[in-house]
N, C-alpha and C positions, 0 to 999 in steps of 0.2 A: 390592616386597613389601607384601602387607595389614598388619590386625592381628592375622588370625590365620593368616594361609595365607602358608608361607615360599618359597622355593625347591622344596621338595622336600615342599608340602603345609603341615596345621596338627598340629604335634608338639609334645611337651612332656612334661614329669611326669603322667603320668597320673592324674587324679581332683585334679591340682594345678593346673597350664596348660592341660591338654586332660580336661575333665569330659566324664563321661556323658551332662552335658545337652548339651555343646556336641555329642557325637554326635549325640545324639538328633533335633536341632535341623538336624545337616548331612543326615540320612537325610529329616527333614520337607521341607529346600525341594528337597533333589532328588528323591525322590517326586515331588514336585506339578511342579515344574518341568520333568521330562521326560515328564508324564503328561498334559501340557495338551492334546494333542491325541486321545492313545490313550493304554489303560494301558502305561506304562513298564515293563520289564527290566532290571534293573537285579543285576550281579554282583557278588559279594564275594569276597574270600579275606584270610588273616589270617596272621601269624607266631608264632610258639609263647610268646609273653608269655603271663603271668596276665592279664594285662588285656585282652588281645586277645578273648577271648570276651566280657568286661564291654561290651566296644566293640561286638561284632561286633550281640549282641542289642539295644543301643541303637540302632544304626541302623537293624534292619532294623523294629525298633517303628518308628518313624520313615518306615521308606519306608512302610509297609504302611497306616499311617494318614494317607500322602499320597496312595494309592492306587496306589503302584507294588506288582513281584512281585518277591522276594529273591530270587537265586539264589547259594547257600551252597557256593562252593571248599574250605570249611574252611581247613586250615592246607597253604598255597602260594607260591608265589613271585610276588614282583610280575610281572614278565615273565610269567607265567601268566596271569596277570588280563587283560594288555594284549593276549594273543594269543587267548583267549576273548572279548572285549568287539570284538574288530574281527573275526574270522571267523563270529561267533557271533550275529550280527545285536543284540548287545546296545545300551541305550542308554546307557552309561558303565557302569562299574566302579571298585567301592573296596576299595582297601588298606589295610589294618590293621596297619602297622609302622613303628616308629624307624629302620628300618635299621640302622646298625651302633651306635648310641647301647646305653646298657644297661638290663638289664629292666623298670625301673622309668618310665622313656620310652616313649609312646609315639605312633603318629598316626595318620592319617588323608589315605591318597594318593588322588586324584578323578581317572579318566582320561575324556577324552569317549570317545565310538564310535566314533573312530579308533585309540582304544588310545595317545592320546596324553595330555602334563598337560593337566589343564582349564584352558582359555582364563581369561585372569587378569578378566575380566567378570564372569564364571559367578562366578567366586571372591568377588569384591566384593558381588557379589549375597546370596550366604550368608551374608557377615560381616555384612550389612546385614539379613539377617532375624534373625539369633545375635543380634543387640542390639537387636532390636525394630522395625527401622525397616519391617518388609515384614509383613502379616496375610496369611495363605494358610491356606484351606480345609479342614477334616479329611475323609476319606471318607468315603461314608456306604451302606448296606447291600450290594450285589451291586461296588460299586466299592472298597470296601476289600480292598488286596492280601493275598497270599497269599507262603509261605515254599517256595521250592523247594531240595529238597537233590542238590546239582549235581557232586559227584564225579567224574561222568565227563568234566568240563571239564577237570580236571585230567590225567586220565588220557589226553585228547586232546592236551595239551600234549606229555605226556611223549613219545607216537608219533611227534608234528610233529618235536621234538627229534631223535629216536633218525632220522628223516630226512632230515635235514641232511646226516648222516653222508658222507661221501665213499668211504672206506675202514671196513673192520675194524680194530676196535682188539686184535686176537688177537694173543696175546704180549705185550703192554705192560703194563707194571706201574703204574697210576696212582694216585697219592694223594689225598683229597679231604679239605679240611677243612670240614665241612657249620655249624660257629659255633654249634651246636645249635639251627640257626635251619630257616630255610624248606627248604633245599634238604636238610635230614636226610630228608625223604619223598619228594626226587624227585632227587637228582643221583647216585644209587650204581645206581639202576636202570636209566639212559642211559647209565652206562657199562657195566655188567654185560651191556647188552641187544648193548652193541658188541662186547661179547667180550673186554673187559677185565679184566686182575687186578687187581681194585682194593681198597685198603685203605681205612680210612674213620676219622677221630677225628673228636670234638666233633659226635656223632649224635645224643645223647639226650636231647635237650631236655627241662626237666622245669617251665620256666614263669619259670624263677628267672637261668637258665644263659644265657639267647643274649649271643652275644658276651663273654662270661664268659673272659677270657684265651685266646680262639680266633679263629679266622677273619679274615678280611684285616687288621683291624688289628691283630693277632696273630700275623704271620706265620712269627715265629721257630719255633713249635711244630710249623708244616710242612713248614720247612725242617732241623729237626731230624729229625720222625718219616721226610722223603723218604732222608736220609743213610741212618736205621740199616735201613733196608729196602733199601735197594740199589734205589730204584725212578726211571723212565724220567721222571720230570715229577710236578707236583703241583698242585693248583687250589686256592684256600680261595675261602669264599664269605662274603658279610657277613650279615646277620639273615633279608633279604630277599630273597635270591640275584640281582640287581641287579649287583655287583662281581663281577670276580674278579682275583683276584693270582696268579701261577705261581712255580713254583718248578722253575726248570730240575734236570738229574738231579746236579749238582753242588751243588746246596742251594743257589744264589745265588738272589735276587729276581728276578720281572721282572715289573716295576708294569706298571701302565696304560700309561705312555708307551714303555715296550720294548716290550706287543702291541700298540700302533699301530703301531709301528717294523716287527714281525715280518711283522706282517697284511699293512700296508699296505706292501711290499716285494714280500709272495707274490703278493699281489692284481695287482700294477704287473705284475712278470712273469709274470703269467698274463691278463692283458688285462683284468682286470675291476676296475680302479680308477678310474672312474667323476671325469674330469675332472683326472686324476693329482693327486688331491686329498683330505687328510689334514684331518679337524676336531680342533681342538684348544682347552681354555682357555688364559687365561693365568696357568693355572699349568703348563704344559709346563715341560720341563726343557729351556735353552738346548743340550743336547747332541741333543735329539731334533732340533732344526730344524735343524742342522749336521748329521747324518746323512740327514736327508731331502734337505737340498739338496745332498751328495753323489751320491744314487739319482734326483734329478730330479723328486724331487714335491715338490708344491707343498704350502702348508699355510695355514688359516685360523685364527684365532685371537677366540674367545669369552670373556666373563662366564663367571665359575666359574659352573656345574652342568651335570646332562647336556638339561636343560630347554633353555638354551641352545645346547647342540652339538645337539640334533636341531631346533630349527627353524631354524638355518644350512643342516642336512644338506638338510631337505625343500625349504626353500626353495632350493638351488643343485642338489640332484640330486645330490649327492655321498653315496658308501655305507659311509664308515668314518668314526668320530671318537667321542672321548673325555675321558674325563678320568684324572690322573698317579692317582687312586684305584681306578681298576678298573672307571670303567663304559665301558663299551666297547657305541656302538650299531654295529648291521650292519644299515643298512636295508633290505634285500633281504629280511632276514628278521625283523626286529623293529623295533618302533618306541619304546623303551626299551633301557637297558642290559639286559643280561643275560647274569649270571657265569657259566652253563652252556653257554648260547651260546657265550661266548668262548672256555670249554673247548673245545669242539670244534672251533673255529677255529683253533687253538693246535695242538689234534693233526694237522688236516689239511697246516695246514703242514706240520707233522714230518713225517705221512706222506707225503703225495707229493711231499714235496724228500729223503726218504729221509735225514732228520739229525736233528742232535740240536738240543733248544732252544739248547742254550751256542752250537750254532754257528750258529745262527739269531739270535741277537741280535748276532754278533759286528759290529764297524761303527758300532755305538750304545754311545759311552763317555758316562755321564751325569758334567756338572759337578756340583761340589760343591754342596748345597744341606743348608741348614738351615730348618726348621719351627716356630716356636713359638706356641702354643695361650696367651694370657692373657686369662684370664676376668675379666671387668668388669661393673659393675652395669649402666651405659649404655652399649651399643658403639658407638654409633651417636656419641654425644656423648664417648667417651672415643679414639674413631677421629680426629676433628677437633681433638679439644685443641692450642691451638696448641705446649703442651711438644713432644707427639709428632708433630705437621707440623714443627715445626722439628729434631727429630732424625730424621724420614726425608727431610729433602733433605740434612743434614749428608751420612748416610750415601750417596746418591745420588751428592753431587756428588762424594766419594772412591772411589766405585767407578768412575763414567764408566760408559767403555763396557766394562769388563773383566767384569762383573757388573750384576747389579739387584736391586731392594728390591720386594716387593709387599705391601701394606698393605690388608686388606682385613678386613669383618667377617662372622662366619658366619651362613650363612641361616638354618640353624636353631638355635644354641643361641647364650646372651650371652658370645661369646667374639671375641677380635681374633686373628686371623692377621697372625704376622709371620713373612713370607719372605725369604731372602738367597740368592741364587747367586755365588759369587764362584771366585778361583783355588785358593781350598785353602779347607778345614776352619775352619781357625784363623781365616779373613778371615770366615766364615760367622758364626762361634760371635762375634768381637766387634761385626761390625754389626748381629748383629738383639739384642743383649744394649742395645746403646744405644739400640734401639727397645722394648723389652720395659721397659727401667728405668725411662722415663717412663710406660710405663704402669701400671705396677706403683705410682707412685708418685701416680697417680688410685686406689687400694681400695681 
């Protein structure tokens, strides 16, 4: 990772970690940068923050006085971006969201013209002009860009989507929880267009709201609202419609790592699993690779992010992998996560195996896992403390092989990940507590 470009882009507080100028500044060297040879095209879209329009007009100042031409998605989903920027003869595309972080976060995702993250060069390059190390040219009369308003990029997306489709979704009762983020403008109309009865919370974004006790890290709410509806399945999405989480018609969860499970099962028997092989991080849960290696697929295992799982994917030819959070790539049709996507991958199975989620997951018992988020000034240097190396090999060396410890810091906010999988709850909740207590005991 740079200094300002994490995992999943350069995010932060907005007008606090991530300023106006720093946009300003990322729209200048890319401007100039993809314009050295011809005027650039260069696409945007944004998530429904207050700040996401503050962003949006920063940059395209920026591209436009590097001589590139804005073309403005408005408010869209990331997977949108990456499916306009690679059909679309674009020369990269930017995202304007925290993803599931809250409203007052926010970023700055760079995809090249493959609809992919931008190469971690390009990235070094910006951070290197952000701090002055790079002078690059302002435009100057008939070469200063222009702002195009590109709506129907979006409205292409949503066609592409609606045909994916395998079957109609007539008769099915589907829930969506849209996080009152990206996908409140485009994932009720893919389903409606299928012929679905769909219900709809956390739609109405108002700037303030996204991710506001909704949408994939919220999933209690749609597992609730799927009960009292009587309805067939349910999908939430995160800020950026990037994840998605289901919610079978019994109200139980099925993360990330059950629709690789479901997917990559249907896929197997139906021929199209591409190397009988499943991408995975290592944060998979130990009961996914004991169900796959019961159905005979194989599985890889990456660096947490989906940045990671798709250049495994491209590089080995494999067409499924994820992560335990919901993003789920399908290379076939996208070169990003994408939670609407997976919706539909989710139904097809239903559909043509003619069942239900609950019985489509069945085979995949996930082991007990615990999670815990402690935020730290330094993660980096509160990661390595020797207190907390020597309480996660304590831990380690008492689990064996019954269990594991994963100790890791997050890409994008100052926070340590501690993870445990063990035989029960109780073994969960006291070894990552003895990991948590030294660090706690670093702030």
């Amino acid at each position: 990772m740079g200094k300002y470009f994490g995992t999943d882009g350069f995010r932060g507080e907005a007008n606090v970690v991530l300023t106006v100028e720093h946009a300003y500044k990322v729209g200048r060297f890319l401007g100039w940068y993809y314009s050295q040879e011809q005027k650039a095209k260069i696409v945007i879209g944004k998530d429904t923050r207050r700040s996401s329009y503050m962003f949006e007009y920063a940059l395209v100042a920026g591209l436009t006085a590097s001589g590139a031409d804005a073309y403005l998605l408005h408010v869209t989903t990331t997977p949108s971006v990456a499916y306009v920027v690679r059909t679309e003869g674009f020369d990269c595309g930017i995202m304007i969201s925290a993803s599931h972080n809250p409203y007052y976060d926010n970023g700055i995702k760079v995809l090249n013209g493959n609809g992919q993250k931008l190469e971690a060069e390009v990235e070094a390059k910006i951070e290197e002009y952000i701090d002055g190390g790079i002078e690059i040219p302002y435009a100057v009369k008939e070469h200063i860009g222009r702002t195009v308003d590109y709506a129907m990029g979006r409205n292409r997306y949503i066609g592409y989507l609606i045909s994916i489709a395998t079957r109609s979704f007539k008769e099915k009762r589907i829930g969506l929880d849209c996080s009152n983020g990206s996908a409140s403008s485009i994932a009720k109309n893919v389903f409606d267009a299928l012929g679905a009865k769909t219900y709809v919370i956390a739609d109405t974004p108002d700037g303030t709201n996204i991710n506001d006790n909704c949408g994939s890290t919220h999933i209690e709410n749609l597992q609730k609202f799927v009960k009292e509806k009587n309805l067939d399945a349910g999908f939430a999405y995160d800020g950026d419609a990037d994840r998605c989480i289901a919610v079978d018609e019994n109200g139980d969860i099925v993360d990330g790592d059950a629709i690789l499970y479901i997917c990559g099962k249907y896929m197997k028997e139906h021929g199209a699993l591409s190397g009988d092989t499943i991408v995975t991080t290592v944060m998979s849960n130990f009961g996914l690779y004991k169900a796959l290696d019961k159905l005979g697929i194989k599985y890889e295992k990456t660096d947490v992010g989906d940045k990671y799982v798709c250049e495994n994917m491209m590089q080995n030819g494999y067409c499924i992998g994820g992560e335990q959070s919901g993003h789920i790539i399908f290379s076939k049709h996208a070169t990003t996560g994408d939670g609407i996507l997976t919706s539909l991958k989710l139904m097809e199975a239903m559909l043509e195996s003619k069942s239900t989620m609950a019985n489509l997951r069945k085979g995949f018992k996930v082991m007990p896992q615990l999670l815990i988020n402690v935020r730290v000034k330094d993660k980096v240097a509160a990661l390595n403390a020797p207190s907390v190396q020597e309480a996660a090999k304590k831990v380690e060396n008492e689990l064996g092989d019954s269990g594991r410890l994963l100790l890791r810091t997050s890409g994008t906010e100052p926070l340590v990940r501690v993870m445990v999988e063990a035989e029960s709850d109780e073994l969960c909740k006291k070894y990552v507590d003895m990991v948590v207590k030294e660090l706690e005991a670093l702030c």
